[in-house]
C-alpha positions in Angstrom: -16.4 64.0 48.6 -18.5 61.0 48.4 -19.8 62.1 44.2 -17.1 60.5 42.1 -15.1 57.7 42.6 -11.6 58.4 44.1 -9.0 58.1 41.2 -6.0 59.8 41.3 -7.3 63.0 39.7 -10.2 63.1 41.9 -8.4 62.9 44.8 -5.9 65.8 43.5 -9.1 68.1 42.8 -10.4 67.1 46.4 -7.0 68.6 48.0 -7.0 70.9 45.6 -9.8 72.3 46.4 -9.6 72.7 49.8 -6.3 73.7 50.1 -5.8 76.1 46.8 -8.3 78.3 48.2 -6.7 78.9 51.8 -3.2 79.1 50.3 -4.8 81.8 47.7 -6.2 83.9 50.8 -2.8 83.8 52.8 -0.7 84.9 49.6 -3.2 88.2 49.3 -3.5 89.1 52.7 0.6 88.6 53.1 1.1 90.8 50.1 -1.5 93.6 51.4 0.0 93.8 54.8 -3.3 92.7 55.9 -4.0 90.6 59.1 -7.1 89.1 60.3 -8.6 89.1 64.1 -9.8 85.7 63.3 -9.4 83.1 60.6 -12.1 80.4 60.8 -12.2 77.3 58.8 -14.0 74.4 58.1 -12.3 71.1 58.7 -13.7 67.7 59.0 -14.1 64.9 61.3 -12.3 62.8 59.2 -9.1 63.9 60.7 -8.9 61.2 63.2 -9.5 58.6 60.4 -11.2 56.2 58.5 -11.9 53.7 61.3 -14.1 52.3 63.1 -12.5 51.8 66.9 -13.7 52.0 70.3 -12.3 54.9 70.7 -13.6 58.3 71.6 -11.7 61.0 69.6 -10.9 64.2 71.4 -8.8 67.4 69.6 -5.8 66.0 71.6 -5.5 62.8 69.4 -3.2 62.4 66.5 -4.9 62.1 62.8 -5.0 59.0 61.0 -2.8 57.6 58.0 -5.6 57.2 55.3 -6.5 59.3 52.6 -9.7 61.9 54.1 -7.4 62.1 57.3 -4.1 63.1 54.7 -7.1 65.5 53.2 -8.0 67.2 56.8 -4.2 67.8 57.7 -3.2 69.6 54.9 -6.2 71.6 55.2 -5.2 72.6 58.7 -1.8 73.1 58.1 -2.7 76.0 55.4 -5.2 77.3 58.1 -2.5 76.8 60.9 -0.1 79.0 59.0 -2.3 82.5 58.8 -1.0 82.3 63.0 2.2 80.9 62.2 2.9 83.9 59.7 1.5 86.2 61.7 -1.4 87.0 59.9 -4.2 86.2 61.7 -4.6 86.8 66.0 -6.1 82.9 66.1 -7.2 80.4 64.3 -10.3 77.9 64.6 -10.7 74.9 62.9 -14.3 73.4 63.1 -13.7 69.9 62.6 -17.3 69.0 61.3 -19.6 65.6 61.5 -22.0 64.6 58.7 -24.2 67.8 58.9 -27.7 66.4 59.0 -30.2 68.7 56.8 -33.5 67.7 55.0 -32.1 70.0 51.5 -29.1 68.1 51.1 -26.7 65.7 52.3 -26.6 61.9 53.5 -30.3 62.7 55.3 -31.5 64.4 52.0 -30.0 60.8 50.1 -31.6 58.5 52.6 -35.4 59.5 52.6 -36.5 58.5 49.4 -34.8 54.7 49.8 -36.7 54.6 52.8 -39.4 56.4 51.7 -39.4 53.7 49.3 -39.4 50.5 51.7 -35.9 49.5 50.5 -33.5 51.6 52.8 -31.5 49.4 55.0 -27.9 49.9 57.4 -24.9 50.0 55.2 -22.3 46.9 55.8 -22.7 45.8 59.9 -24.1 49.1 60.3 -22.2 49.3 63.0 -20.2 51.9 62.3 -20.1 54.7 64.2 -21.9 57.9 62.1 -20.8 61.3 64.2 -23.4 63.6 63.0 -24.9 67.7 63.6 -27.9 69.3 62.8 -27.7 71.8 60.3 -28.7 74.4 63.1 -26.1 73.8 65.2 -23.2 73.6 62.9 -24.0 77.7 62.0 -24.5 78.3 65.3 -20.6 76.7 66.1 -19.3 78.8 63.3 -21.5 82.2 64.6 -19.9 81.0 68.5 -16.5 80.7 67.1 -16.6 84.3 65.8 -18.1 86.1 69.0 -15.9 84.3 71.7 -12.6 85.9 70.8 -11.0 83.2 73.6 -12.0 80.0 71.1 -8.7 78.8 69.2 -7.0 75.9 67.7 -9.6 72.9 66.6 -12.8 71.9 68.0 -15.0 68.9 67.1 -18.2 70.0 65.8 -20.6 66.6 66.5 -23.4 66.3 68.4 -23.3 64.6 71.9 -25.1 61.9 71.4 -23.1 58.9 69.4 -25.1 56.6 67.0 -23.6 53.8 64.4 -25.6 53.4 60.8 -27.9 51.1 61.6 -29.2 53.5 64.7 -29.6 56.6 62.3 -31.3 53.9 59.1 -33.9 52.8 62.0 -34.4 56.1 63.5 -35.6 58.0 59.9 -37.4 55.2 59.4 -39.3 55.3 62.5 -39.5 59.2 62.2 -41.1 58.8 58.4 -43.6 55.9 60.2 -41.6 53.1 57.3 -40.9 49.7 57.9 -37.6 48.5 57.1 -37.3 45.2 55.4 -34.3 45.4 53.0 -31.0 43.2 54.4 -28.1 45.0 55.0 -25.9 45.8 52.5 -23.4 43.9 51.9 -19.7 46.0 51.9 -18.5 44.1 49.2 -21.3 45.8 46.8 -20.4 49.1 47.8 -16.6 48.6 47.8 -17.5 47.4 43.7 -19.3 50.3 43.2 -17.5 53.2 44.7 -13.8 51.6 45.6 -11.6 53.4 48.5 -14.4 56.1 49.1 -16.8 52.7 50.7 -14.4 52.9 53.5 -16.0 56.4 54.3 -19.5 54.4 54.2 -18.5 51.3 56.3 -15.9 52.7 58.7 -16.1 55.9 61.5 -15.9 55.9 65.0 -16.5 58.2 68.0 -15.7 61.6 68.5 -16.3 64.4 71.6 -17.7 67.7 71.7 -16.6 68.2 75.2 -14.4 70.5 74.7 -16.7 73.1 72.6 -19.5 72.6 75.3 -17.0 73.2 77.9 -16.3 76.3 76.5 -19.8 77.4 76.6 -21.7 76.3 73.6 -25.1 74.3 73.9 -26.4 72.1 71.3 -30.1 73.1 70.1 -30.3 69.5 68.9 -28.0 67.0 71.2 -30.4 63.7 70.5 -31.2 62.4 66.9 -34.6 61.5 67.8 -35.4 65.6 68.4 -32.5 66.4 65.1 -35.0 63.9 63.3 -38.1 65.4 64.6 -37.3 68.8 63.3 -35.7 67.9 59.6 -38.3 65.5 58.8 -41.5 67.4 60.1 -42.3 68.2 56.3 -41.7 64.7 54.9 
């Protein structure tokens, strides 16, 4: 989402995209008579909105009224309609955090800057970042499709909660770099990218209680141990 500007086209190809493909599956499954013991989807995090709040997001909270949250409900809703038609026995919607991997992704984007010696927080930096190792996000969607008693959405995002500045500081430290660069300043990014800077300089908390409490452990709970593990080549 975050490779083009968000114009009007480009925000019809990112709906598009997501929700084309669902509604393509539920026309050919209807039309075969065929119906699925499980239809699992991605979702995102972004559901609960563009925001940063002290609130902690649960699955039980309502989505927000901006543009990635407008993105995640329609998603759903095609998902949501494989049950509602009868044509799937549940449905799973793995509402994902910034998936943290060293071959692509914000992490893969932020190395070289502070490789570099001119990384630095984005805006206050405090926004809140709800993130998952690369590991762990397979190993929700692998869960999801053994445990046959998992339906409806779950927040995939690590238990630990850090803002922008914490995860900046904390590859930094991990690559042994000193950070020296200011923050930068939202204005620049809001120039550069428009509406999508909101997705850089807003985002709040969200649980995982609910997927632990139905028996998942995270491999990597803590960023300092996520960090440890991605970066151990760099």
């Amino acid at each position: 989402m975050s490779e083009k500007r968000w114009t009007a086209e480009r925000k019809k190809e990112l709906i598009s995209s997501r929700v084309d493909s669902a509604q393509l599956i539920l026309k050919t499954l209807r039309e075969k008579k065929i119906k699925l013991k499980s239809f699992i989807t991605a979702s995102g995090i972004n559901y609960y909105g563009t925001k940063t709040t002290d609130t902690i997001f649960t699955e039980k909270d309502n989505p927000g009224n901006d543009f990635l949250s407008e993105v995640v409900v329609l998603w759903e809703r095609v998902a949501d309609d494989f049950k509602e038609q009868n044509l799937a026995e549940r449905v799973v919607k793995i509402r994902t955090a910034v998936v943290l991997s060293e071959k692509d992704g914000a992490l893969k984007k932020m190395i070289p800057t502070i490789k570099m010696r001119i990384g630095s927080p984005l805006g206050s930096g405090h926004q809140y970042m709800p993130w998952i190792h690369i590991n762990d996000i397979c190993s929700i969607y692998e869960f999801a499709l053994k445990n046959s008693g998992l339906d409806g959405a779950y927040n995939a995002t690590a238990p630990e909660h850090i803002t922008n500045k914490d995860l900046t500081e904390k590859i930094a430290e991990a690559l042994k770099k000193p950070l020296f660069m200011p923050n930068v300043p939202g204005f620049v990014l809001k120039l550069i990218f428009g509406e999508l800077a909101d997705a850089l300089l807003e985002g709040s908390r969200s649980s995982s209680q609910k997927i632990q409490d139905a028996g998942f452990q995270f491999e990597f709970p803590r960023l300092e141990v996520a960090l440890k593990d991605l970066l151990k080549n760099n």
